[in-house]
C-alpha positions in Angstrom: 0.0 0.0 0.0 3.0 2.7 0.6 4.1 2.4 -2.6 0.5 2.8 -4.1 0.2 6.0 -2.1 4.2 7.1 -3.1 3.1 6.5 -6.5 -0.3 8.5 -6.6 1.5 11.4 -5.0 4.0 11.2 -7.7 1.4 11.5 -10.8 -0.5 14.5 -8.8 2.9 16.2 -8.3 3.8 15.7 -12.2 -0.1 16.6 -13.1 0.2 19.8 -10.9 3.5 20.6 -12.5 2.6 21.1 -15.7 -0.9 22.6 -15.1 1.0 25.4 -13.3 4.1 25.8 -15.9 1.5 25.8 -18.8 -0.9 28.6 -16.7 2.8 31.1 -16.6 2.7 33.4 -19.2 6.4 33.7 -21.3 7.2 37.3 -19.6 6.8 35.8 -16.1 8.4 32.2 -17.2 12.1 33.8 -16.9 11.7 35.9 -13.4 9.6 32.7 -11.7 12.5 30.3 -13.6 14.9 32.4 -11.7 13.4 32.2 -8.1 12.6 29.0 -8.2 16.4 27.9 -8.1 16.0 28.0 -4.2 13.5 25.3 -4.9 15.8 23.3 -6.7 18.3 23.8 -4.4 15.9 21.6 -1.7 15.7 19.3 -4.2 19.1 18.7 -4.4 19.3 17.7 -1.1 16.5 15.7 -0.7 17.6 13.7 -3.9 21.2 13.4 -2.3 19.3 11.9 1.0 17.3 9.4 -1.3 20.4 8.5 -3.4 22.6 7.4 -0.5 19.8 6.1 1.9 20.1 2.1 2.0 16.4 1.4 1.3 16.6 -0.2 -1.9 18.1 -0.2 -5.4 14.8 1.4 -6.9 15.4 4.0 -4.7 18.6 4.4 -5.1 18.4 4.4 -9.1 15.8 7.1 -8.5 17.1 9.5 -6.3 20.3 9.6 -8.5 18.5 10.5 -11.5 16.7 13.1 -9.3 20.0 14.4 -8.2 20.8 15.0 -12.3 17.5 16.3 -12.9 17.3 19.1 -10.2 21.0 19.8 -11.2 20.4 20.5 -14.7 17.6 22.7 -13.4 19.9 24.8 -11.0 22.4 25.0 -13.9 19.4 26.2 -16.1 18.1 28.5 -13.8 21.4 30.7 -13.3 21.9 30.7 -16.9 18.4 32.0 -17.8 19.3 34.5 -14.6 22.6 35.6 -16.2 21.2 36.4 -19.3 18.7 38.2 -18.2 20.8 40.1 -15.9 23.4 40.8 -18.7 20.0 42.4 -21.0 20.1 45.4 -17.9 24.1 46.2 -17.7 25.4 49.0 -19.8 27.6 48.6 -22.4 
């Protein structure tokens, strides 16, 4: 039954993801892209805690490939950030 429940909390979190990421208009998509690198951040660290707990394999696999995933986001994030920063400095 707890991996039922893990797994329905799972598909609302992706369902509720892209419902709010497809409700963003494009001029707020790069300031909310920006903040939400603190988010990220917490996701690191939770995926670190997954990926080195000693509850499984699956759980292992998963939490490593939630580590890369919320990496590549971080990265993302302060890119998008430093281009937009660089469109304000005078030249």
């Amino acid at each position: 039954m707890d991996f039922v429940a893990q797994l329905t909390l799972f598909v609302l979190a992706i369902f509720l993801g892209v419902e709010l990421i497809t409700k963003v208009p494009p001029t707020l998509h790069t300031p909310l892209m920006s903040g939400s690198n603190a988010i990220s951040g917490i996701t690191v660290v939770g995926a670190l805690i997954a990926a080195g707990s000693d509850s499984g394999m699956l759980i292992n696999v998963l939490g490593f490939a939630a580590v890369v995933l919320a990496t590549i986001n971080v990265i993302g994030g302060f890119m998008v950030t430093n281009r937009m920063l660089a469109m304000f400095k005078r030249k």
